[in-house]
N, C-alpha and C positions, 0 to 999 in steps of 0.2 A: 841637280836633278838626278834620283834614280833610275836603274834600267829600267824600272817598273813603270817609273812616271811619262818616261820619253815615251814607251811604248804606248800609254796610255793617250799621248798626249801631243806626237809626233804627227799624226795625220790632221791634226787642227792646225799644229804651228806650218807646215807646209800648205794649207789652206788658205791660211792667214797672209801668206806671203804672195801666193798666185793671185788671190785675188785684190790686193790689196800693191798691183806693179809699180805706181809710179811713187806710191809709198815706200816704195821698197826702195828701187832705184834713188831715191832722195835721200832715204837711210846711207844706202853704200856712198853715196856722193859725199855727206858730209864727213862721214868716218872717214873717208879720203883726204878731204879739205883738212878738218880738225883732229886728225888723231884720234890716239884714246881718251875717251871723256868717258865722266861716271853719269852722262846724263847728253842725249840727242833731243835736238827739238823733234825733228821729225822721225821718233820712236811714237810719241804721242798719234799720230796717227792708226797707231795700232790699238790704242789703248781701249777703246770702245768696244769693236770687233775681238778682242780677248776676252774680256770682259763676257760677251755675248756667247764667245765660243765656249769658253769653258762650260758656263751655266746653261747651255744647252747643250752637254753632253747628256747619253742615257743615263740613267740612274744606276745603272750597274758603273757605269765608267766612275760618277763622281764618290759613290762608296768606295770603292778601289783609290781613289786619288784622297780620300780623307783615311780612309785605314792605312795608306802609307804611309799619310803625314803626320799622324800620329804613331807611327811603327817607326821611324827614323826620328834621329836627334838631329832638334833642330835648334837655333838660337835662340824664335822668339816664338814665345808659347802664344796660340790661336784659342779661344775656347769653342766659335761657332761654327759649324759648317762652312756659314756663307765668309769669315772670314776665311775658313781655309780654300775658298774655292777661290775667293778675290785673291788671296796671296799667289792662288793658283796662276792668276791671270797675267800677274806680275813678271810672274818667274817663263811664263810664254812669253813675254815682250823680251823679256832677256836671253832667252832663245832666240828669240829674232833678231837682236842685235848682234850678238855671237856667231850669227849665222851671216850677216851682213856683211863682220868685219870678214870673215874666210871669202865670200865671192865677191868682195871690191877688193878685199889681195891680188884677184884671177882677173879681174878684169881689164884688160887692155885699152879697147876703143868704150870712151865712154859717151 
């Protein structure tokens, strides 16, 4: 994720987290239990509410987030908006898990 895109993209994935607590906490629980995986059940919890988040950004935000995505090289080439906004949504989950794994490092009492 670019600085352009976090900036873009930062105040949903923190949204996404507050509102979404015991999802969250259930995230950090398992990345505790199981380590690193390349896949949590309970990331899927997010996957709707990203989904929704992204594609109700304003229109200025989701032209800024497709002019980026097509301004950086990427691996797998998109051709539609709304693919590029779903990929968007993805790439929020994996902010979110990223973000899981840093505050169930910090957490003590769980």
């Amino acid at each position: 994720m670019t600085n352009k895109e976090l900036a873009i993209l930062g105040n949903s994935i923190k949204k996404l987290i507050k509102s979404n607590r015991s999802a969250w906490i259930d995230l950090k629980k398992e990345i505790e239990d199981y380590g690193y995986q390349s896949y949590y059940c309970s990331q899927d919890y997010f996957k709707q509410a990203a989904i929704k988040e992204v594609f109700s950004l304003s229109k200025e935000a989701k032209e800024k987030l497709i002019k980026e995505w097509k301004r950086s090289y990427r691996l797998i080439k998109l051709n539609t908006d709304d693919e590029i906004l779903n990929q968007y949504a993805l790439i929020v989950i994996d902010k979110i898990v990223s973000r899981a794994r840093a505050a169930g490092a910090r957490t003590v009492n769980w």
